[in-house]
Each structure stands twice: as structure tokens, then as C-alpha cells.
N, C-alpha and C positions, 0 to 999 in steps of 0.2 A: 577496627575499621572493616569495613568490610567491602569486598573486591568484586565490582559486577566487567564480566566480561561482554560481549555484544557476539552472539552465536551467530554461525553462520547463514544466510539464506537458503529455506528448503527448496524453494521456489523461484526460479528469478523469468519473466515473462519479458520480453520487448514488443514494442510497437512493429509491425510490418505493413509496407506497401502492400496494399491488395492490388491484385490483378484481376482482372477476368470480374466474374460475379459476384455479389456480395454475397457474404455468408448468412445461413441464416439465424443466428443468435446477433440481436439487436448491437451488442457493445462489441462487437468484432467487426462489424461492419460499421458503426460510426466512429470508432476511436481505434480501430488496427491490431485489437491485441483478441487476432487467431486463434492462441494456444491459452488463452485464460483457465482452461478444461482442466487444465493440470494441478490448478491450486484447488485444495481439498475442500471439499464441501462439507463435512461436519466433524470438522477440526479445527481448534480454538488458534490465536495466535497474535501476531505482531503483523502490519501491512507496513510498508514502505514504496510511496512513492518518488521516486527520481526525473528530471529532466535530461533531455539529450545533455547537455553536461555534466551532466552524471551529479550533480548538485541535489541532497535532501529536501523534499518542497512539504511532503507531510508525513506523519506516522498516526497512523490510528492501532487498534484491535479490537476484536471481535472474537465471538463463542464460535459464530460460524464464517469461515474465512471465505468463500468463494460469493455467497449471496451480499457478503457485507461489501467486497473489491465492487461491483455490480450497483448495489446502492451509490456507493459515491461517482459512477457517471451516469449517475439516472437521478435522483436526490437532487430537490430544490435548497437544500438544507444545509448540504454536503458543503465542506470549508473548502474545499480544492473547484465546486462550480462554476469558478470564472477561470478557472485554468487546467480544467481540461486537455487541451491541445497541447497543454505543455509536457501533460504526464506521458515518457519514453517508456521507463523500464519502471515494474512494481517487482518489488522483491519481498514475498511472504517467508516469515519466521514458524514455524509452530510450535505456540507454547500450552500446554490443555490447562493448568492451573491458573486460577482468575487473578489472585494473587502477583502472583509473578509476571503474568501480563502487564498486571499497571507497573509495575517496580518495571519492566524491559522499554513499557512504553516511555516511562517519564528519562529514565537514563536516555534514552537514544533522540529523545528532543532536543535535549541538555545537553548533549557532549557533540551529536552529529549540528546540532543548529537547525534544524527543520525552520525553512521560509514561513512555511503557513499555518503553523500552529500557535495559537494564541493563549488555550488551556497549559497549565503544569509548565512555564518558561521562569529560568532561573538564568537565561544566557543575558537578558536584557540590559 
């Protein structure tokens, strides 16, 4: 049998009230998340979006973690598009082997219950 554990977040960003001016990187100023800068840009990995309840709502990944976070509030395509507003806190994993992404991605649909994923579910 073999025993997959769920690694911790390298990464964990929350939503903040802006005050004063908007910033100027597009997805800071329309959806709150200031400090998105910190999630790596040409590092492979796991995403995980959370709502204010701290509730799983999607997990994706991607080769490149910061352009791919980005795409999904900009993406007409994107499975989280109507719920936007909902996304609080994104917490990135980094995994560089492609391999073990999907293995990280499908356990964590499957055991956390992610809301809006409808690929790779075995909770149904």
C-alpha cells in the first residue's frame, strides 16, 4: 500500500482590504491578494484555493505557479470563474516533478473534497 501524506504550504497568500490606491498589478487590485509576488514564478507545483471558511473550493497545478494563480482570475475558461469573490486564501505547494503533481493533485481532491472540481473525483 502505499502512504501519500499532504505536504505542507510553501506559500499561503490571503485576501486584504485595500486602502488608499489601487495597486498596480491588475489581480491585486481587483480581487485583494497584495502579496501574490511571493508565489514563485518558475516553480512547478500544487495551487489550492480556500474560501473565508477555510473550506477547499479547487486544486489545480501547474509547471509554472505564479502565471498559472493569475490565469485563473483572468481565464474565461477557469472552473473557479464564477466564484472569484469567494477565493480568501490560495495556499501553493511546490512540487517540480510532473509526475507527482498529478499523484498530489488527485489525493487532495479526494480526501480534502474540493467543491469545484469536477475532473479526477472519486468522493461522489
Amino acid at each position: 500500500m502505499i502512504k501519500i501524506e499532504i505536504p505542507n504550504p510553501d506559500v499561503v497568500i490571503t485576501r486584504k482590504r485595500q486602502v488608499g490606491e489601487p495597486v498596480e498589478a491588475v489581480i491585486s487590485s481587483e480581487y485583494g491578494f497584495t502579496d501574490y509576488h511571493k508565489i514563485p514564478r518558475d516553480k512547478g507545483g500544487i495551487i489550492l484555493f480556500f474560501n473565508a471558511s477555510d473550506d477547499l473550493m479547487f486544486v489545480g497545478k501547474a509547471r509554472k505557479l505564479r502565471p498559472r494563480v493569475k490565469k485563473h482570475f483572468e481565464d474565461q475558461v477557469s472552473p473557479i470563474k464564477k466564484h472569484r469573490d469567494e477565493v480568501y486564501k490560495i495556499a501553493v505547494i511546490t512540487v517540480e516533478d510532473a509526475m507527482e503533481r498529478e499523484i498530489y493533485e488527485t489525493y487532495i481532491i479526494n480526501t480534502l473534497q474540493a467543491k469545484y472540481n469536477i475532473d479526477k473525483v472519486f468522493f461522489k
